[in-house]
MARPABA-107252 format. One record per residue (C-alpha): residue in three letters; residue number from 0; y, x, z. Coordinates in steps of 0.05 Angstrom, whole numbers, plus 5000, padded with zeros to 4 digits. Layout:
{node 'ALA' NUM {Y X Z}} ...
***
This chain:
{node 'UNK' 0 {5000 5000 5000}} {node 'UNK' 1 {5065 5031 4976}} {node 'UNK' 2 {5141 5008 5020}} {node 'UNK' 3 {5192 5026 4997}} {node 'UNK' 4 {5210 5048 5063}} {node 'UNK' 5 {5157 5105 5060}} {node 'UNK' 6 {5175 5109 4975}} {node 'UNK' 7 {5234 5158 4977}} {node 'UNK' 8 {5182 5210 5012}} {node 'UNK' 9 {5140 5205 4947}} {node 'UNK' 10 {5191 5188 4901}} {node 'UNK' 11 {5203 5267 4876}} {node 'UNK' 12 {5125 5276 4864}} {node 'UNK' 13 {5121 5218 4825}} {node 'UNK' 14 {5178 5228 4776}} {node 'UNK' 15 {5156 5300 4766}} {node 'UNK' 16 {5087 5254 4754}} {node 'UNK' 17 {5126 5216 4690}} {node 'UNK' 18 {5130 5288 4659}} {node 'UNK' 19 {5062 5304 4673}} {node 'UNK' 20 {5028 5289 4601}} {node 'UNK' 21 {4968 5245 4580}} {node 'UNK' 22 {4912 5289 4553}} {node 'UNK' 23 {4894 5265 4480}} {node 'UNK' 24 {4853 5301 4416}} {node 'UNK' 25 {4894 5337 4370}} {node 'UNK' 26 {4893 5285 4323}} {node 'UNK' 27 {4923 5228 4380}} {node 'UNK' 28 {4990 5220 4397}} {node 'UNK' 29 {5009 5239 4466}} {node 'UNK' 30 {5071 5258 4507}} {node 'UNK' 31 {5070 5338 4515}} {node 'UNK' 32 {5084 5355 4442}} {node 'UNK' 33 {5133 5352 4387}} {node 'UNK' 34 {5121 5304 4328}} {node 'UNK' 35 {5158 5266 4268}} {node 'UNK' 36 {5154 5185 4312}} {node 'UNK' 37 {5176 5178 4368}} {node 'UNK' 38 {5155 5120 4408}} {node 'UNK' 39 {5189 5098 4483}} {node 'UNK' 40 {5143 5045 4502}} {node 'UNK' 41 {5201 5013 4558}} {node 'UNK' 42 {5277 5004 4547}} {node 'UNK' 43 {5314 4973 4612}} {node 'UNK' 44 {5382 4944 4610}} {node 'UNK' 45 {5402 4894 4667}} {node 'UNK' 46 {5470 4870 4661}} {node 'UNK' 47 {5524 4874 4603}} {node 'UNK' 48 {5543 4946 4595}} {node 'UNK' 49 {5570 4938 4528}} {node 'UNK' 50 {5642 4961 4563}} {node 'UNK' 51 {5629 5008 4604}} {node 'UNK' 52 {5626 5081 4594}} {node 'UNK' 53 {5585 5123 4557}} {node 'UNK' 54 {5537 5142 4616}} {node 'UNK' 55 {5535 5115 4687}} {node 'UNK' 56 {5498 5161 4738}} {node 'UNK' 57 {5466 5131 4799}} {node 'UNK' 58 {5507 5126 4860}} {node 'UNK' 59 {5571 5110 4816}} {node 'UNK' 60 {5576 5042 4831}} {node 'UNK' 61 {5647 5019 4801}} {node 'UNK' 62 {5641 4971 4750}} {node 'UNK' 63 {5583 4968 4754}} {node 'UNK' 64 {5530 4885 4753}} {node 'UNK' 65 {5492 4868 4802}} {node 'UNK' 66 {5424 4896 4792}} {node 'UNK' 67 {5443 4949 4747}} {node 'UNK' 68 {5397 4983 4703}} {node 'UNK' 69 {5411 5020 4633}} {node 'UNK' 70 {5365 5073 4609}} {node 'UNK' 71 {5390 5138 4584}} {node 'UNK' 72 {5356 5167 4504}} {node 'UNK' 73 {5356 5235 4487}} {node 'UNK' 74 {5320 5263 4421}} {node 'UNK' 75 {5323 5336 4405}} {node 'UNK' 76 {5311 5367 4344}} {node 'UNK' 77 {5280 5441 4347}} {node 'UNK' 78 {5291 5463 4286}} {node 'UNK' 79 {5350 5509 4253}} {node 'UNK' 80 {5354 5449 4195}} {node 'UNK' 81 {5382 5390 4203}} {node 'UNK' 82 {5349 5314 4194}} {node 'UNK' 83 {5364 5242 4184}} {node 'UNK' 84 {5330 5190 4236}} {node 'UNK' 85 {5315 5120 4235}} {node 'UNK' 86 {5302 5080 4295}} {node 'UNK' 87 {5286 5005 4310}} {node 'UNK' 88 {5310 4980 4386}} {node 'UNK' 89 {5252 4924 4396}} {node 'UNK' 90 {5264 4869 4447}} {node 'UNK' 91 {5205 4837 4482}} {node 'UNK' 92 {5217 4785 4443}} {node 'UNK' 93 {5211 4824 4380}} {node 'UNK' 94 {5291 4809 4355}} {node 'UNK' 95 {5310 4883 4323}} {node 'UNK' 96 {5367 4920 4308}} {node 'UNK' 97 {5358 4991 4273}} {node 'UNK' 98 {5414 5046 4264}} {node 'UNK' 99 {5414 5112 4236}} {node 'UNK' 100 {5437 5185 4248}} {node 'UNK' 101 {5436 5261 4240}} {node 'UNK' 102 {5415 5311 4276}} {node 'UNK' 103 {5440 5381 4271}} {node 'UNK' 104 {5411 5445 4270}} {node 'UNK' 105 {5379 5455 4338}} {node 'UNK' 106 {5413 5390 4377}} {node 'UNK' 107 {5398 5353 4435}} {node 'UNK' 108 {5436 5289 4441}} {node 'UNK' 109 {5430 5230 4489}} {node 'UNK' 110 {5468 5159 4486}} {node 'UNK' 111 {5459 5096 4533}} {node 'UNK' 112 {5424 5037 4512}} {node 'UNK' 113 {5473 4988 4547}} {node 'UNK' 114 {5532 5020 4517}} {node 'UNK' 115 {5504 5036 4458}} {node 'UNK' 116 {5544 5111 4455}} {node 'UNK' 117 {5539 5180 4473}} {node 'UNK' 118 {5579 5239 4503}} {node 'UNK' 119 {5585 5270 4443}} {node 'UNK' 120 {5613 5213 4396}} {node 'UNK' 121 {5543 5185 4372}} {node 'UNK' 122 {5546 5108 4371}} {node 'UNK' 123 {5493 5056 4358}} {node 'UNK' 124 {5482 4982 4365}} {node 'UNK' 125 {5476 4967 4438}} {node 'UNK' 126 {5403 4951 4466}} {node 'UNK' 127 {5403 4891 4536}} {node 'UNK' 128 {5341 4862 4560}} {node 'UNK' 129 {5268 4894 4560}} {node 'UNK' 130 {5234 4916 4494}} {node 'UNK' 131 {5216 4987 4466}} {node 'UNK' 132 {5244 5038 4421}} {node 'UNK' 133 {5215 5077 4353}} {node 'UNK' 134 {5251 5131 4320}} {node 'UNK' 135 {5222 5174 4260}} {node 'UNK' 136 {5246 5232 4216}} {node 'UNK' 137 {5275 5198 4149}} {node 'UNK' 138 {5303 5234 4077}} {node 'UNK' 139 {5382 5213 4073}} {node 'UNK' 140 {5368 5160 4031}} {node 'UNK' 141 {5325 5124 4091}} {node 'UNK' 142 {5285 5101 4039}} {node 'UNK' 143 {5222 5143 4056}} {node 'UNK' 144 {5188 5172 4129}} {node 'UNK' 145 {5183 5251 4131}} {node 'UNK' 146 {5149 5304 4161}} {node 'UNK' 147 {5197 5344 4214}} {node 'UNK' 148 {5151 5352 4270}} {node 'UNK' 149 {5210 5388 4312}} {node 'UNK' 150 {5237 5321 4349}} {node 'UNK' 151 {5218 5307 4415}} {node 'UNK' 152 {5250 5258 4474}} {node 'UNK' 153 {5253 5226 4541}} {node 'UNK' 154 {5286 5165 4566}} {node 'UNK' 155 {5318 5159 4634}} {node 'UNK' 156 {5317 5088 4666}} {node 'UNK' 157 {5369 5096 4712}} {node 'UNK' 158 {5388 5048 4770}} {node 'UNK' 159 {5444 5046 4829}} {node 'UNK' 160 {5402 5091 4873}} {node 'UNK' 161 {5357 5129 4826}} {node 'UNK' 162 {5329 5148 4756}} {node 'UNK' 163 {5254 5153 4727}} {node 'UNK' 164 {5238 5199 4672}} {node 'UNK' 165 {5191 5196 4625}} {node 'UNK' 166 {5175 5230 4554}} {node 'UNK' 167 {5163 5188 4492}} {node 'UNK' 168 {5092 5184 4457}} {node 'UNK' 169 {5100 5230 4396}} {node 'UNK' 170 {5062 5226 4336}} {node 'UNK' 171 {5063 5286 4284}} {node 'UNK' 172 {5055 5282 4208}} {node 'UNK' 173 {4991 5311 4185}} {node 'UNK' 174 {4995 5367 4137}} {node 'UNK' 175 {5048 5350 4106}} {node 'UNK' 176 {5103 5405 4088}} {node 'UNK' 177 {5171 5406 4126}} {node 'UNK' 178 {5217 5354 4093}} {node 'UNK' 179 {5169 5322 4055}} {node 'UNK' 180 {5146 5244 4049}} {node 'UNK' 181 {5097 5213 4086}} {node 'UNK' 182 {5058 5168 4049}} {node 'UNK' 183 {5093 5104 4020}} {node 'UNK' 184 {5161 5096 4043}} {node 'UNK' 185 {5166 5031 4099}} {node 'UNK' 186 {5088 5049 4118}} {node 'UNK' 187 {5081 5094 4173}} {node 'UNK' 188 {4998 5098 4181}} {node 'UNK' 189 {4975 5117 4240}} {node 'UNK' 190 {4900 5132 4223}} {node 'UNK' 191 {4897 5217 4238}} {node 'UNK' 192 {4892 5217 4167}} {node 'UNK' 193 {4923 5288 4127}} {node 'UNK' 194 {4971 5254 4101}} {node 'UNK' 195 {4993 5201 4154}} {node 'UNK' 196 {5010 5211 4224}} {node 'UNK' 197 {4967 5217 4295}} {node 'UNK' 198 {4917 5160 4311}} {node 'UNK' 199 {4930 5117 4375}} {node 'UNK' 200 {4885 5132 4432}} {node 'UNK' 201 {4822 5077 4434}} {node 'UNK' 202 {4841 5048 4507}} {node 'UNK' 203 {4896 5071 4562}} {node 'UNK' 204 {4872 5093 4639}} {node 'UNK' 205 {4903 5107 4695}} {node 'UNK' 206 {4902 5105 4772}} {node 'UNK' 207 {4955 5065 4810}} {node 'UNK' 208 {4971 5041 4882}} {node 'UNK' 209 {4948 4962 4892}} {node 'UNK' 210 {5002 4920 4894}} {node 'UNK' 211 {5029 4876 4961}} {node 'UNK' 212 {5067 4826 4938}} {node 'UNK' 213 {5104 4764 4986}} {node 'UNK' 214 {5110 4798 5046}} {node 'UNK' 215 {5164 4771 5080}} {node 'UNK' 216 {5223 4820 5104}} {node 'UNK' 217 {5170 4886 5091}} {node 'UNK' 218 {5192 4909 5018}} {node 'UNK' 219 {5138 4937 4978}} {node 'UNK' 220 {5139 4974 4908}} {node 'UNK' 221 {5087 4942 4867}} {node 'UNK' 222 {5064 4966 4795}} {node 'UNK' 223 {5096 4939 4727}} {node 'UNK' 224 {5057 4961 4665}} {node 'UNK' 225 {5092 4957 4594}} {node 'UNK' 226 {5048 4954 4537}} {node 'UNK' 227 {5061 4967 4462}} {node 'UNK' 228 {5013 4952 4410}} {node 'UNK' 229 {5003 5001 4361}} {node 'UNK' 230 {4997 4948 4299}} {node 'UNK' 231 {5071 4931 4286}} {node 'UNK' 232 {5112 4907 4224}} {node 'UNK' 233 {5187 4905 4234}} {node 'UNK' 234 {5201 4884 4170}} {node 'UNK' 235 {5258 4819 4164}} {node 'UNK' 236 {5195 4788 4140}} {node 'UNK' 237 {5143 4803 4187}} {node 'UNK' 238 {5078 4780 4225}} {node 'UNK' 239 {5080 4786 4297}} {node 'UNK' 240 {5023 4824 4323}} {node 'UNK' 241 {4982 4787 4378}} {node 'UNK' 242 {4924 4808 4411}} {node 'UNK' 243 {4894 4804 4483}} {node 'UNK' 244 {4897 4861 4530}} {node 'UNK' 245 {4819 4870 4566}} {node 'UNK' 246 {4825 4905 4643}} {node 'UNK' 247 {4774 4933 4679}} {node 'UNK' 248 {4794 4942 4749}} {node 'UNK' 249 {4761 4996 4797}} {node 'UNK' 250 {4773 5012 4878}} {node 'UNK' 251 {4757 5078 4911}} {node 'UNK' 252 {4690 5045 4926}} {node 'UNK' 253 {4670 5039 4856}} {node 'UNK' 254 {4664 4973 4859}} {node 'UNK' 255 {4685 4951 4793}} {node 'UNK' 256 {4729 4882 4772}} {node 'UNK' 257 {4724 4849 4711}} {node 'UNK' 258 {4759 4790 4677}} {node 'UNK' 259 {4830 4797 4684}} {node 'UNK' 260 {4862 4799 4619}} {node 'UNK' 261 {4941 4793 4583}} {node 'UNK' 262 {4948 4746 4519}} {node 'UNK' 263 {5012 4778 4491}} {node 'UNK' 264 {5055 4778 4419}} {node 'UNK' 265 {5084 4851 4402}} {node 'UNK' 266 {5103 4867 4474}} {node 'UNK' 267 {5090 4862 4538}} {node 'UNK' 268 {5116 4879 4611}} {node 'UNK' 269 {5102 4859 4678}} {node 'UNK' 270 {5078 4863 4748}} {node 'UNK' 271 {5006 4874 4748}} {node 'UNK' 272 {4992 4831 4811}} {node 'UNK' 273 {5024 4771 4767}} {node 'UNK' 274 {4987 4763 4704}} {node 'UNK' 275 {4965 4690 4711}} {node 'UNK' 276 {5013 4666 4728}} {node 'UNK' 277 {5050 4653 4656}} {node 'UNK' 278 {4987 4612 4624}} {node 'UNK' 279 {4966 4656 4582}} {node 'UNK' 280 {4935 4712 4625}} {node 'UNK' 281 {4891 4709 4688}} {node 'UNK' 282 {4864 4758 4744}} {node 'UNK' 283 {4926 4776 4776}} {node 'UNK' 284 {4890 4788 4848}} {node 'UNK' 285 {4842 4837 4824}} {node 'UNK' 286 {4904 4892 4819}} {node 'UNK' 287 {4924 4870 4895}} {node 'UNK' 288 {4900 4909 4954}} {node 'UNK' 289 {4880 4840 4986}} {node 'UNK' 290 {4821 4844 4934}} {node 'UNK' 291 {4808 4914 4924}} {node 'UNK' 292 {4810 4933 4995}} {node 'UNK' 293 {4825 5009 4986}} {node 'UNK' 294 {4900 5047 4980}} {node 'UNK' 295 {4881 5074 4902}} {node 'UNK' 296 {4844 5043 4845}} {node 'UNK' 297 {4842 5053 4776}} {node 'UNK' 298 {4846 5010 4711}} {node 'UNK' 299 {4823 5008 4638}} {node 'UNK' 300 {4860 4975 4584}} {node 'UNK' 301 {4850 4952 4512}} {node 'UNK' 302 {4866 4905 4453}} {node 'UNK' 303 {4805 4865 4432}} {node 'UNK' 304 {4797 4795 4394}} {node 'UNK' 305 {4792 4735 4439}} {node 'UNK' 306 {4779 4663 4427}} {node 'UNK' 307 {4807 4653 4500}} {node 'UNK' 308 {4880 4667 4476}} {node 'UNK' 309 {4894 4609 4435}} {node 'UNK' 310 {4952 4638 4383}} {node 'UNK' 311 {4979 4590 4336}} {node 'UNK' 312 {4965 4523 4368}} {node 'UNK' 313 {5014 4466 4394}} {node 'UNK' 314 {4982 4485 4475}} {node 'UNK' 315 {5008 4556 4468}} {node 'UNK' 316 {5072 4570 4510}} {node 'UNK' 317 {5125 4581 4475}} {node 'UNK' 318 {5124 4674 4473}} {node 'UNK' 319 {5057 4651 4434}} {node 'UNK' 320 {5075 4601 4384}} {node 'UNK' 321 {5097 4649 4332}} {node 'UNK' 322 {5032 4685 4323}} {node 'UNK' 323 {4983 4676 4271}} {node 'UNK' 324 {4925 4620 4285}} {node 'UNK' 325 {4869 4645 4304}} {node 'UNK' 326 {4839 4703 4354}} {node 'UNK' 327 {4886 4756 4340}} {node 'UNK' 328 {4880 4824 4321}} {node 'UNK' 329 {4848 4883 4356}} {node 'UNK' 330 {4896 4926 4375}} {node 'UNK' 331 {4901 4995 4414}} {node 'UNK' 332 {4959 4999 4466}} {node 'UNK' 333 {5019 5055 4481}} {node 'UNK' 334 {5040 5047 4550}} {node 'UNK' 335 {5082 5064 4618}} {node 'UNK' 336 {5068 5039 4687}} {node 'UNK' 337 {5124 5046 4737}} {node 'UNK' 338 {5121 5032 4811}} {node 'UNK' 339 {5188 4985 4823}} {node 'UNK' 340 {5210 4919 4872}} {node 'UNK' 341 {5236 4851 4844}} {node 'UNK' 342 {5312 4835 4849}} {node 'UNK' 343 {5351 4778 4866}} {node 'UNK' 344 {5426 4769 4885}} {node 'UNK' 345 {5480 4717 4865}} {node 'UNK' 346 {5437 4687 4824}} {node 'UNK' 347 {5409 4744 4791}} {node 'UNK' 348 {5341 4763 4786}} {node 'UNK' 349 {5305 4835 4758}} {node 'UNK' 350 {5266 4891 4773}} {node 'UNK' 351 {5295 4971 4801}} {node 'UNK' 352 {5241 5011 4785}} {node 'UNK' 353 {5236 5075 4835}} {node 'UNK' 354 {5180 5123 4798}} {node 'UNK' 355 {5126 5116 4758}} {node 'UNK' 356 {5069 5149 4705}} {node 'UNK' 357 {5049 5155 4629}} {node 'UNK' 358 {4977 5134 4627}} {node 'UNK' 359 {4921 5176 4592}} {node 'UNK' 360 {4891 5156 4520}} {node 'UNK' 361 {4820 5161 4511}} {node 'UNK' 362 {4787 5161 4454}} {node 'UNK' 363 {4817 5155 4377}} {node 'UNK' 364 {4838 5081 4339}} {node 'UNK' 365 {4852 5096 4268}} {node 'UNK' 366 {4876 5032 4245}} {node 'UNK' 367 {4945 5026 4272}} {node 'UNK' 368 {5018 5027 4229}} {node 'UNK' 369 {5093 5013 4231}} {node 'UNK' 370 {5124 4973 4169}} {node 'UNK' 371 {5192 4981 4165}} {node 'UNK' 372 {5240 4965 4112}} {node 'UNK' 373 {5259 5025 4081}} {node 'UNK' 374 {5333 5029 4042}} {node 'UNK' 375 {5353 5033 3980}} {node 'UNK' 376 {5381 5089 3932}} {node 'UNK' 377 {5462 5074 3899}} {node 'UNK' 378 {5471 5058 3844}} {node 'UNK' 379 {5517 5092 3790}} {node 'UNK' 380 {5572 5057 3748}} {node 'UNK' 381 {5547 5037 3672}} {node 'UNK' 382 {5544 5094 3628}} {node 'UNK' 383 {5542 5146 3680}} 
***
């Protein structure tokens, strides 16, 4: 059982724990190397912070909404060229807004999401609410995905008393010269194919701390997993992906807990010890302490097929009705579990998240992609 009381003690090992990186095979993305997509499963902004300046640090409280939370990008580019990139902000709701820039020779940069702008002049659209964001390596144009596997970045979620690191799931481009296209321009394949880009690990594992929850005036910090299927077309015209995420739950006794399971459309995020609780999820309990009886346990997690999430139908709520009828698609999962408390004042009501960890991939899953819609080339006056 984790307080937050006793938190702040572990607080420093566990955010050196975000950095600590998910062992993967070469051909599997993972978050200790450099690649050509970047991926940063979570994306945090409570409040409007489309006003304020460019980066707010914890403890600086002018200004600032109740509940405040904005979460701090930085890409770097390791490399003495320089390179266009293309990135997609992704609400849970999967609503998108991409933007464009440059990196120079050798730059870091970072920007807020809130605020949408940076301390050294770099501005893009501004990012509120929960979702995800995917940057890649483009040609000028930003009509075709290239290799550059020189970028590499974290994202800072940063709150009024603290701020969790972690580094983004990186995918390189596989044999495929410097500068050069990737495949088919708007079709990023993620199959460890030379050619394409890493594979997505099979299913995600990790250990965690049981969750408390509704303990009266004793504050607990409970786990809140973010999951991002690796199947996803942000095209204007696009097909949600919707699959079900499978748990297996385990305690320090071995004892093993099956069942629980996440019906979910291109996004999800949420205290474990709540699924079931939205209708279209159920075992909740079995990531509680009051069931697993012991202060660590460990989960496994994957996207399967199920006839038990019912996509497409009038009875689905309504984050479902958009998806495809049917039993969805198999789908493997990027992800970030953080340890953080609920919110509420004045009416407001979010999550501060305190620390947290990347979980490990096992296994490869060949089949996954991003479709994006790729731009088009000028044209020149008549008789040019």
């Amino acid at each position: 059982m984790l307080r937050k009381a006793t938190f702040f003690a572990l607080a420093v090992v566990l955010v050196l724990g975000m950095v600590s990186m998910a062992s993967a095979a070469q051909d599997v993305a993972n978050t200790s190397q450099k690649g050509s997509l970047l991926i940063f499963p979570k994306i945090m902004v409570q409040g409007d912070l489309t006003g304020s300046a460019p980066l707010k640090a914890p403890g600086n409280k002018l200004g600032q909404p109740p509940g405040f939370v904005d979460t701090w990008i930085t890409i770097g580019n390791d490399y003495f060229q320089d390179v266009w990139v293309k990135c997609y902000w992704v609400d849970k709701d999967q609503e998108i807004e991409d933007f464009m820039f440059r990196l120079t020779p050798n730059q870091p940069i970072i920007f807020s999401a809130g605020s949408g702008m940076g301390d050294w002049g770099i501005t893009v659209p501004p990012f509120v609410g929960l979702g995800e964001l995917k940057c890649w390596a483009v040609n000028a144009a930003g009509d075709k995905q290239i290799s550059w596997n020189h970028l590499y970045g974290t994202a800072v979620i940063v709150t009024e008393e603290t701020g969790v690191m972690y580094n983004a799931w990186s995918f390189t481009a596989r044999k495929v010269a410097l500068g050069d296209p990737v495949g088919e321009g708007g079709k990023i394949l993620l199959n460890a194919a030379d050619g394409g880009y890493d594979a997505c690990p099979q299913y995600l594992v990790t250990n965690f701390f049981p969750a408390v929850p509704d303990q009266g005036d004793e504050t607990y910090v409970n786990p809140d997993l973010t999951l991002v299927p690796c199947k996803q077309d942000l095209q204007q015209d696009r097909t949600p992906t919707c699959t079900k995420a499978k748990f297996d739950v385990w305690n320090e006794n071995e004892t093993k807990f099956t069942g629980a399971y996440q019906c979910l459309k291109c996004w999800y995020e949420g205290f474990l010890h709540e699924i079931g609780k939205d209708g279209v999820s159920f075992g909740g309990d079995k990531f509680t302490w009051w069931t697993l009886k012991t202060e660590m346990a460990r989960f496994r997690v994957q996207g399967v097929t199920s006839s038990v999430c019912k996509f497409g139908t009038v009875t689905a709520i309504d984050p479902l009705k958009k998806c495809p009828a049917g039993n969805g698609v198999a789908s493997p999962f990027l992800g970030l579990l953080l340890y953080a408390e609920k919110y509420t004042e004045d009416g407001f009501t979010g999550i501060l998240p305190f620390a947290g960890t990347t979980p490990f991939g096992a296994g490869t899953d060949k089949t996954g992609f991003v479709y994006w819609d790729k731009g088009t080339l000028p044209q020149e006056a008549p008789g040019k």
